[in-house]
N, C-alpha and C positions, 0 to 999 in steps of 0.2 A: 622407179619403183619395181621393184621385185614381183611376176605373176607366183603363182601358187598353184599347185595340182591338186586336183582332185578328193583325191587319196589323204595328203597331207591336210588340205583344208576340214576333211570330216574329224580326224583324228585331232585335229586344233579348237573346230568345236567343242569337243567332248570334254577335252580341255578345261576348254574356256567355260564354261556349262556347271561343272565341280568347283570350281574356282568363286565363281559369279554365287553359288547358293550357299559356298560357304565363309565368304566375304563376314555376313553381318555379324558373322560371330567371332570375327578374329578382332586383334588390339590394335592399336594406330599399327600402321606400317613403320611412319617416322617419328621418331622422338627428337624437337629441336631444342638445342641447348637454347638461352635465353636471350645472346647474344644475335644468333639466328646462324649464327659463322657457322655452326657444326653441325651435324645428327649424330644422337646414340642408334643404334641397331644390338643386337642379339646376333650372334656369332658361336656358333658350337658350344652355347652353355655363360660365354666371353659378353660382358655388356661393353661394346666396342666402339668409339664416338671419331666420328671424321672430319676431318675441316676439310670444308667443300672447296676453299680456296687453293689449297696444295691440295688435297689428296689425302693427304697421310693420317694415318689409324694409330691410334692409342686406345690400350686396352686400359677401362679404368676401374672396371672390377672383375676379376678370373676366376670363373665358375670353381676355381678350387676351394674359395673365400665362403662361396654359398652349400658346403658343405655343415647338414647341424652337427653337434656332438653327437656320437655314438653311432650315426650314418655313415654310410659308405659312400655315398654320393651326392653329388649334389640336390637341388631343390629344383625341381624341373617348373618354370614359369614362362610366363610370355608377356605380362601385363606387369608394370612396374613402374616406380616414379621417384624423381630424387626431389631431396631440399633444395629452394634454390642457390645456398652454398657447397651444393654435393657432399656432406658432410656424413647426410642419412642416406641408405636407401631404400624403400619400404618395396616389397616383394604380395603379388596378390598371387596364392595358389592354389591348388585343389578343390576346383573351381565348382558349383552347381548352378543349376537355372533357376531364377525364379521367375514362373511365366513362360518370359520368350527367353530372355538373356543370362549368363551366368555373371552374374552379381552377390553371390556368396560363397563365402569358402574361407581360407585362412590368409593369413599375414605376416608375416616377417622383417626383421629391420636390420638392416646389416651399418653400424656404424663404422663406413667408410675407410677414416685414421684408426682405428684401432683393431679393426677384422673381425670386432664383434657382432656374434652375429644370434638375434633370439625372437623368442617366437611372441608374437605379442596375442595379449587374449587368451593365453594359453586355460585361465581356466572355467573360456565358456566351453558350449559343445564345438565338438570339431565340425568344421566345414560352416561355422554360424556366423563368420564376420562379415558385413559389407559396408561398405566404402569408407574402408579408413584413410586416412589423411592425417600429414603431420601438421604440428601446429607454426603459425609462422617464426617463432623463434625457434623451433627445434628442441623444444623438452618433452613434449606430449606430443601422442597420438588420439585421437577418437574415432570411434566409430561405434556401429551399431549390431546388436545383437539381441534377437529375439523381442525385436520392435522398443526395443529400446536402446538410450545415447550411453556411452560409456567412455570415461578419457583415463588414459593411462598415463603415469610420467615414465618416463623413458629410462631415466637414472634408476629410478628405485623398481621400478615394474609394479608400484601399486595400479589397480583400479577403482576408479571410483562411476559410481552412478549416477549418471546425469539427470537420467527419467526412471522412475521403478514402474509405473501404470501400464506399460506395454502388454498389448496380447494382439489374437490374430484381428481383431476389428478393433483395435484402441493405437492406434500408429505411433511411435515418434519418430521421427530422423529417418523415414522411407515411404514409400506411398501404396495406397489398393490397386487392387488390382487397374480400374477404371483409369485412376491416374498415368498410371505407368500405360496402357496402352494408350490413351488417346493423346495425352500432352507429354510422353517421352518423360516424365518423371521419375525418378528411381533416388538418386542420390538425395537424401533432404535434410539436410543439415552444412551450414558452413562457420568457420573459423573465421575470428574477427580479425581486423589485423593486429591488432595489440597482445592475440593469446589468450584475452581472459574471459571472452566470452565464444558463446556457440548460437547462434543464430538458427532457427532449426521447425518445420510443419508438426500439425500434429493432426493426424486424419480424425475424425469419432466417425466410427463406419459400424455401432451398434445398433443401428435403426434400420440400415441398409439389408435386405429381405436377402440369405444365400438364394442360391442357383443349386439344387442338389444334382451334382454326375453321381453315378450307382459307377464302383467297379465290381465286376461281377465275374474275373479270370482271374485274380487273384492267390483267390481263397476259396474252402468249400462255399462258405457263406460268402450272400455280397456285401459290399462295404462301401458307404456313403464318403463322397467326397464334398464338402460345400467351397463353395466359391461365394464369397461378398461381392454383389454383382449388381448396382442400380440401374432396372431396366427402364427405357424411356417413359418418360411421363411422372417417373418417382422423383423426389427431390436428391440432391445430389448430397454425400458425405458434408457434414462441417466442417472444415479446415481452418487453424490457426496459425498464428505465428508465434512464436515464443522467444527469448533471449535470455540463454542461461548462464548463470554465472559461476565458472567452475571449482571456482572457492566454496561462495555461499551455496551452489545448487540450488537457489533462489529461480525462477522462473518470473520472468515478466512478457503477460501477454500484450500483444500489439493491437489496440483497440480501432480495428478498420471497420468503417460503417458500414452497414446493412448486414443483412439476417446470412448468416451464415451459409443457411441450408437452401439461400436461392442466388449463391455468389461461389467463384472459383479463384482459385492461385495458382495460378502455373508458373510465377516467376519470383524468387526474391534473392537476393543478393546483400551484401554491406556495403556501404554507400560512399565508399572510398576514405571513410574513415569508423572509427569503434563506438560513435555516437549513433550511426543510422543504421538501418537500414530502406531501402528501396523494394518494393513490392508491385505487383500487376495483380490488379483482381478482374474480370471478367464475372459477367450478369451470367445467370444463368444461361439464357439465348444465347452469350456470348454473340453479341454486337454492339456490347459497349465495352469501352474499357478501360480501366481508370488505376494511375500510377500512385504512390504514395510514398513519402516519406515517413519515417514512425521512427520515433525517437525512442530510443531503447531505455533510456532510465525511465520515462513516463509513460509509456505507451502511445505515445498522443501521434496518430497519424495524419499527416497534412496530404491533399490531393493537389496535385500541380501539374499534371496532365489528363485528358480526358477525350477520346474518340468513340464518334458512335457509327454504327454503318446500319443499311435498311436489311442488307442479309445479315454475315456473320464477320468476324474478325479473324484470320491467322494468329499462328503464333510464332515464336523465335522458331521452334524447333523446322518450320517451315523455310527458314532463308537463315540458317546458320549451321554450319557441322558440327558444329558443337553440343547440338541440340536445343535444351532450355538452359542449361549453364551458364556460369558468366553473364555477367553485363559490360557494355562496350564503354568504359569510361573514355576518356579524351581530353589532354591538356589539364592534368593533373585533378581531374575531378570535377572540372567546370562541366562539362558538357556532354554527352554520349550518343551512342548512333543507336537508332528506331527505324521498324520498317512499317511502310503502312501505304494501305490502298486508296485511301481518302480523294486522289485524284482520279480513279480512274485508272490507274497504272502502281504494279509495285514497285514501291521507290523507297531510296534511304535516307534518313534526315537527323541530321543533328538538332538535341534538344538541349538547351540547358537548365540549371536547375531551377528556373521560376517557368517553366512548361514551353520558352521559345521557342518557336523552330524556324529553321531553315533549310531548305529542299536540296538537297548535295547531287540528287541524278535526274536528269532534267530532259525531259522527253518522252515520246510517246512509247515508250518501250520497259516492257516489266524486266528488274533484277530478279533473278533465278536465286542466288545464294551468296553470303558475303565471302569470299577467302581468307583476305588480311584485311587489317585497318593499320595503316603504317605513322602515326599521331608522329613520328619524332619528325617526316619528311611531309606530311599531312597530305596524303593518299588514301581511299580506299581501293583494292580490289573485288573483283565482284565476277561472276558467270552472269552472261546473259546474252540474246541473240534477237535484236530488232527485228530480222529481215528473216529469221526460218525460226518455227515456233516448235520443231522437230533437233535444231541443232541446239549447242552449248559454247560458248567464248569466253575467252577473259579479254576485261576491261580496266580499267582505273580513269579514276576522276579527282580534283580536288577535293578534303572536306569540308573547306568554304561554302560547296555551290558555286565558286563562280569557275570551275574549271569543265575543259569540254570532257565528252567522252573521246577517252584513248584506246584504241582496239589494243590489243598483245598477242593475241594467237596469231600462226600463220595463216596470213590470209587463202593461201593455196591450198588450205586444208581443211576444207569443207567436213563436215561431221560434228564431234563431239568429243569437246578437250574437257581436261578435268587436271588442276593444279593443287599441290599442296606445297603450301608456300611458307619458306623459312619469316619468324619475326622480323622484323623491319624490312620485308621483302629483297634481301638480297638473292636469295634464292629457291627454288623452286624444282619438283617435281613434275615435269610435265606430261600428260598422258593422251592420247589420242586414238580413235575408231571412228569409222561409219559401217553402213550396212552395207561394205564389200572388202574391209578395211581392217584386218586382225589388229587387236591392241597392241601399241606401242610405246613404250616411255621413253624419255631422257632426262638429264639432268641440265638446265639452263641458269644462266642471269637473269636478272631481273632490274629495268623494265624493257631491255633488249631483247628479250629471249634467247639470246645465242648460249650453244651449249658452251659446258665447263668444259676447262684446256684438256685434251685427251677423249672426250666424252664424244662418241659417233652421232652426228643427227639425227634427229625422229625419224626423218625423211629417207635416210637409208637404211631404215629399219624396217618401212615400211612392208606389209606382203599384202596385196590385193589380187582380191579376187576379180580378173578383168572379165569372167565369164560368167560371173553373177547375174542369176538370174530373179531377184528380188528388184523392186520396184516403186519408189515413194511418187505420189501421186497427188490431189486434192481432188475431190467431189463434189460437187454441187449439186444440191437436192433438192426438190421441187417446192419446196422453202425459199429457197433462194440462200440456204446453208449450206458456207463451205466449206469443210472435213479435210482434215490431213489424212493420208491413209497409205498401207504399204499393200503389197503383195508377194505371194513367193509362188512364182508361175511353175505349174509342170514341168520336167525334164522332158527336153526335145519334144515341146510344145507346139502344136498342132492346128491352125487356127479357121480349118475347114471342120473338126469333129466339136464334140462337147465333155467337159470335164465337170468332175463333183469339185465344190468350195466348201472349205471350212474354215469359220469366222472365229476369230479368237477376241474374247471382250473384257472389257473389266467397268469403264463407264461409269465410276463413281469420283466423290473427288478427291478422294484419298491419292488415285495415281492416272499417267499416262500410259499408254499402249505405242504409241507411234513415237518414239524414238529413232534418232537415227544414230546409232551406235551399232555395234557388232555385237549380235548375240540375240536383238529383240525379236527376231524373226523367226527364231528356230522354236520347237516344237518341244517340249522339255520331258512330255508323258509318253508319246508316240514312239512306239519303239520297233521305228525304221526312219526312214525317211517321206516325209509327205509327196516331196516335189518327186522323186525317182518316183512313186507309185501312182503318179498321175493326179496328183489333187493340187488347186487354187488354195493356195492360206493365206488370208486376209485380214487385216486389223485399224480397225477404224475410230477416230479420237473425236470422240462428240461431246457439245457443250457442257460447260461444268467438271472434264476433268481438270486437272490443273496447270493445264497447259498457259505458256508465255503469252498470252494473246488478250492479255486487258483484262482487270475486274468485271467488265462485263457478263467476258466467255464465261471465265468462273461462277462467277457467284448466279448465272440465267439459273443453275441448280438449282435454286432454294426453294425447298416445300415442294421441289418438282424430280425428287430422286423415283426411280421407276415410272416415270411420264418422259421428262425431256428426252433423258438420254436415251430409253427406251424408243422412243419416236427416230429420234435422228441416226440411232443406228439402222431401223428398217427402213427407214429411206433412204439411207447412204449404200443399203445392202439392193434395193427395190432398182436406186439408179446402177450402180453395180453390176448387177445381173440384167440390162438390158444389152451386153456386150451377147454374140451369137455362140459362144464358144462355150458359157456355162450353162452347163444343167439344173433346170432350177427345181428339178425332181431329186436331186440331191447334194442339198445345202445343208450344212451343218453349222451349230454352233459351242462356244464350248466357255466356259470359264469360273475361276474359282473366288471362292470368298462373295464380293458385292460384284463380280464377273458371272460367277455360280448363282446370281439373284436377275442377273442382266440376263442370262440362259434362258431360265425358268419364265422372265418376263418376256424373253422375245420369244420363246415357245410357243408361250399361251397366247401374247395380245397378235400375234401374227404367224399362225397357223399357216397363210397360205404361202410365207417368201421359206420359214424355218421347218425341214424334214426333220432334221434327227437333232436333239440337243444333250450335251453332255455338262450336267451341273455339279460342283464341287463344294460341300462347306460353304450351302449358299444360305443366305437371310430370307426364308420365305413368306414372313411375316416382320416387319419394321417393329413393332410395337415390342419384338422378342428383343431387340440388341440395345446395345446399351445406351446410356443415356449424353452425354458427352457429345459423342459423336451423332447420334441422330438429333437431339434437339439442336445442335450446329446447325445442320444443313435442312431441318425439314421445321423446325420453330414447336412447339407445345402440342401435344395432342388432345390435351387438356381444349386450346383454341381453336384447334384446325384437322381435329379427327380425319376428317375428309380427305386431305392429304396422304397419310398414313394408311387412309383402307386404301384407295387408289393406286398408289406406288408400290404396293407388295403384291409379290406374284403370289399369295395365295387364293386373292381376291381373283383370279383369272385362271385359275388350275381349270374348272368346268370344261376349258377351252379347247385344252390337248387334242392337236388331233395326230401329232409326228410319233417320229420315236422317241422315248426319254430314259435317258440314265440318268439318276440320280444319286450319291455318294454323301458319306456324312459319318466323319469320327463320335461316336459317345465319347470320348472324353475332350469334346473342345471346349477348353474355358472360353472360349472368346464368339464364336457364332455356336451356338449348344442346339443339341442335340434335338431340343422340343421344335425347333425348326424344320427338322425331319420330318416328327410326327405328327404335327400337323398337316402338316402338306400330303404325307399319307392319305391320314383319313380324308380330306379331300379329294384325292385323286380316287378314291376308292369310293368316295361317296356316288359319285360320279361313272363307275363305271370305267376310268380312265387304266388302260393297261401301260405299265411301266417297267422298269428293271431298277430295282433298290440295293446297294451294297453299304451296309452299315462297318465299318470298321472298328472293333472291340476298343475302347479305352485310349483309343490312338487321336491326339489332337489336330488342332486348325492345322498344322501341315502334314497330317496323315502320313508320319515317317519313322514312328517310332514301331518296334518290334522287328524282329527278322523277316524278311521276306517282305517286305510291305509296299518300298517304289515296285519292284518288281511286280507284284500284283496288280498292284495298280493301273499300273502302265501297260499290261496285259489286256486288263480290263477293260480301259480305256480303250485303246488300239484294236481290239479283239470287235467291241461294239460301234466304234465308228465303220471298219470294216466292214463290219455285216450288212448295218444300215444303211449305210452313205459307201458303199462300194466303191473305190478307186478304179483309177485307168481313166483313158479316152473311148468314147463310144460315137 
């Protein structure tokens, strides 16, 4: 393995850092053809597809093709998708966000044979299409515009309207805001197999109370923006299912029991043929959850699977890359893969369609994510890591249940693999880091992992850092809890003087902090280096985030957000700081979102371990965020008020006794603004002196406008600085 200097290791970071934040908004990497034998890629304009087996490239549409009429150039894209006979190929470009992701914009269809090439939708608004798809024979397109379904025939370029009722709180064929953040919802509409129907949600989100943002840079005048926002304790939108017929444009709703407005659907699919569909509805609480068949000429839904749990349930988008998409059929529609915690562990199971199951991963050890399902060789692939609840592996099992677990990563390569893997698993992108470990890929077989003929090993790709001074560790706290946790020690660390720590949190169950991958450790706002200026960075993963470590771990969160994790962080920081070398006159802590709520709460409920804290776009008040996800993990406030005042740091602002920054975009749809000002007049009610930086109209990632990381990151650094002073003393 190759060491790494210095010099080159910062400048790889920095790297690695631009790369890693602007991931979530890029398009697959790989596009596999269906056979699994190839990948398309993008090549100077060239959509260019490989056989992994030889090598060799064939360009099978040249960017000269994707010129429109009257243009001079091509049609600049990056997100695209063909028929499965390559015949179409449908182009998504000029792209906008809605929310977080860019999911609208324009389309185009380039027929293949004949080089023709036209704009579909041409005459909604520009930039107003999302998520078209061809139909499976290839004569239509559909998709959605201006919250409603629209299918076009390809031949003639007529369109027709599938839904007309669409407006901003009347949805068809996409979802609220709510949905799309907490169940990954966006695309809501699918294509039967037969072509003649559209299977497809329909939000009613006219009950649901806005959220008004004021922009007030604009214009002279300000100007209201509302957001359709059900905050906790309100009843949730009504959702339905529909099945339209694109001849008659007949609609038939699917009559699935219980009241609308106290049930959820994050899942539905067609049910491997043009008679069904398949559905997941979840209780409000969402800890029950119950599967359904609905027969699209009657509406008449039948239930044939049903789980209930005492916390909450996951959903697909939790243990699949695909998100909520897709359903995993298997062996031509007899049976499909489920995941669920019911034992104790997550595991994968095959059901079939009278609610069977049987248990395909068998052991005390949670699946992290599925990769493939290889049904023609009856394999799954799967991430997951028994023995380090910090690392990531690939695995495969039989889909019987009666096969054992087969490891596949290199066992020599401790860290955090991550595979994208060709259909029927012949092949495979492999990727690998730890926290001293710069990323590496290769190209491998599968279930050998050996690379493709010509392809250099991971292993001589490898660059480590052998003079890494980061540190994965566990704690055990006077609980008798024990914490995964890292550190990133001082440069030319000293173990006779004392040093300032700065604790980086996040502690909710949305995510982990303690990763052992390349990258988790570094400091993303700070604009220098912690460890050269003498400071301890620490980061500690306590119960209920989502770490590999048992339903348990997880779900001890319930009704206990802003207590557990809140506890076990200052104990983990309390035994922590019993080492002689840190200074506990200057500890810091810092983090953003439900990290910027874990701040605020270790601030206040522990005054005497937390000096300086720096909070971001945090949730000061539970009762403000939305409902989805708080009634998940904390149950009805309606039931258990008590819960909800306790776990919000506003209830403990009195308490301040450190320093505090506090930060907060007005325009974030997603943790808003009243969160701020609340926690204001608190703090002021109180006497508490603080430093406040409201950022004009800039949302939850505080990035939008010119100059704004850079400020930030000033900011930030400028008052950790001051407060929590670096160096050894």
């Amino acid at each position: 393995m190759n060491s790494i200097s210095k010099q080159t290791l910062l400048s790889l970071i920095c790297i690695f850092i631009v790369f890693t934040l602007a991931a979530q908004f890029r398009p697959k990497e790989i596009n596999w053809t269906p056979d699994g034998g190839s990948m398309l890629t993008l090549e100077r304009g060239d959509i260019v597809k490989t056989n992994l087996k030889t090598g060799n490239k064939e360009i099978i549409v040249h960017s000269n093709e994707l010129t429109p009429q009257g243009q001079a150039s091509p049609i600049r894209f990056n997100i695209y998708s063909f028929s499965p006979d390559y015949s179409k190929l449908l182009i998504f470009t000029n792209t906008a966000k809605v929310w977080r992701y860019n999911t609208r914009g324009d389309y185009w269809i380039l027929n293949v044979a004949t080089h023709e090439l036209h704009q579909i939708g041409k005459s909604m608004p520009t930039q107003s299409l999302m998520f078209a798809k061809l139909s499976p024979d290839n004569k239509k397109v559909a998709y959605v515009s201006g919250h409603n379904i629209y299918v076009e025939d390809l031949a003639s370029q007529k369109v027709t309207p599938l839904t007309t009722n669409g407006t901003r709180k009347f949805i068809n064929g996409t979802f609220d805001w709510v949905y799309e953040e907490e169940f990954d919802c966006r695309d809501g509409f699918r294509w039967s197999p037969d072509s003649k129907k559209i299977a497809y949600w329909q939000v009613d989100a006219t009950k649901i109370r806005d959220y008004y943002m004021l922009n007030t840079t604009d214009s002279q005048y300000s100007r209201i923006i509302p957001v359709e926002y059900p905050k906790v304790g309100w009843p949730p939108s009504p959702v339905r299912i529909g099945v339209v017929d694109i001849e008659g444009k007949e609609t038939k709703w699917m009559n699935v029991p219980g009241d609308p407005q106290e049930h959820y659907i994050p899942r539905m699919e067609w049910a491997e043929n043009s008679g069904e569909v398949v559905l997941q509805q979840l209780n409000r609480k969402q800890n029950q959850s119950n599967l359904f068949f609905c027969d699209v000429n009657t509406g008449m839904a039948r239930n044939f699977y049903t789980e209930n749990d005492s916390a909450f349930i996951d959903i697909k988008s939790r243990w699949d890359d695909e998100g909520p998409v897709g359903w995993d059929w298997l062996n031509n529609g007899k049976n499909f893969l489920w995941v669920s915690e019911k034992d104790g562990w997550r595991h994968i199971y095959l059901i079939d369609r009278t609610g069977k199951e049987t248990l395909v991963t068998n052991g005390n050890y949670d699946i992290d994510n599925i990769k493939c399902i290889d049904d023609k060789n009856g394999y799954v692939y799967f991430m997951a890591s028994p023995d380090n609840a910090t690392q990531l592996y690939l695995f495969r099992t039989k889909l019987n249940g009666k096969g054992k677990l087969e490891p596949l990563s290199p066992a020599n390569l401790q860290g955090t693999h991550d595979y994208n893997i060709s259909p029927f698993a012949q092949y495979a992108k492999h990727s690998f880091s730890n926290y001293k470990t710069l990323p590496a890929s290769e190209w491998i077989t599968l279930p050998d992992g050996k690379p493709l003929k010509g392809e250099e090993s991971i292993t001589s790709k490898l660059k480590v850092n052998e003079n890494s001074n980061i540190e994965y560790f566990k704690v055990t706290t006077d609980d008798n809890i024990t914490l995964d946790a890292w550190m990133v020690k001082p440069a030319n660390f000293d173990s006779t003087k004392k040093y300032p720590v700065v604790f980086q949190v996040y502690s909710e169950p949305a995510s982990s902090t303690v990763l052992d991958r390349y990258g988790t450790q570094f400091n993303r706002l700070f604009n220098g280096d912690l460890s050269m200026e003498g400071y301890f960075y620490i980061s500690v993963d306590n119960r209920g985030t989502p770490s590999l470590r048992g339903a348990k771990w997880r779900k001890s969160i319930y009704r206990k957000i802003g207590i557990i994790n809140i506890h076990d962080q200052a104990m983990a920081a309390k035994k922590i700081l019993e080492k002689p070398w840190f200074d506990k006159d200057r500890v810091a802590v810092w983090g953003w979102s439900g990290g910027g709520s874990a701040t605020l709460n270790l601030m206040f409920q522990h005054p005497e371990i937390y000096k300086t804290g720096i909070a971001i776009a945090a949730v000061a008040n539970e009762l403000f965020y939305d409902n989805i996800y708080q009634e998940r993990y904390m149950g009805l406030p309606q039931e258990n008020m008590d819960d909800f005042v306790n776990g919000s740091p506003i209830h403990y602002a009195k308490n301040l006794q450190g320093h505090l920054l506090y930060i907060h975009g007005t325009g974030d749809d997603n943790v808003h603004y009243d969160n701020a000002e609340v926690l204001l007049n608190e703090l002021i009610k109180y006497n508490k002196q603080f430093q406040f930086m409201a950022y004009p109209n800039r949302t939850h990632s505080i990035s939008e406008g010119e100059g704004t990381r850079k400020h930030l990151s000033t900011l930030y650094s400028n008052f950790l600085r001051t407060n929590c002073p670096p160096g050894a003393k």
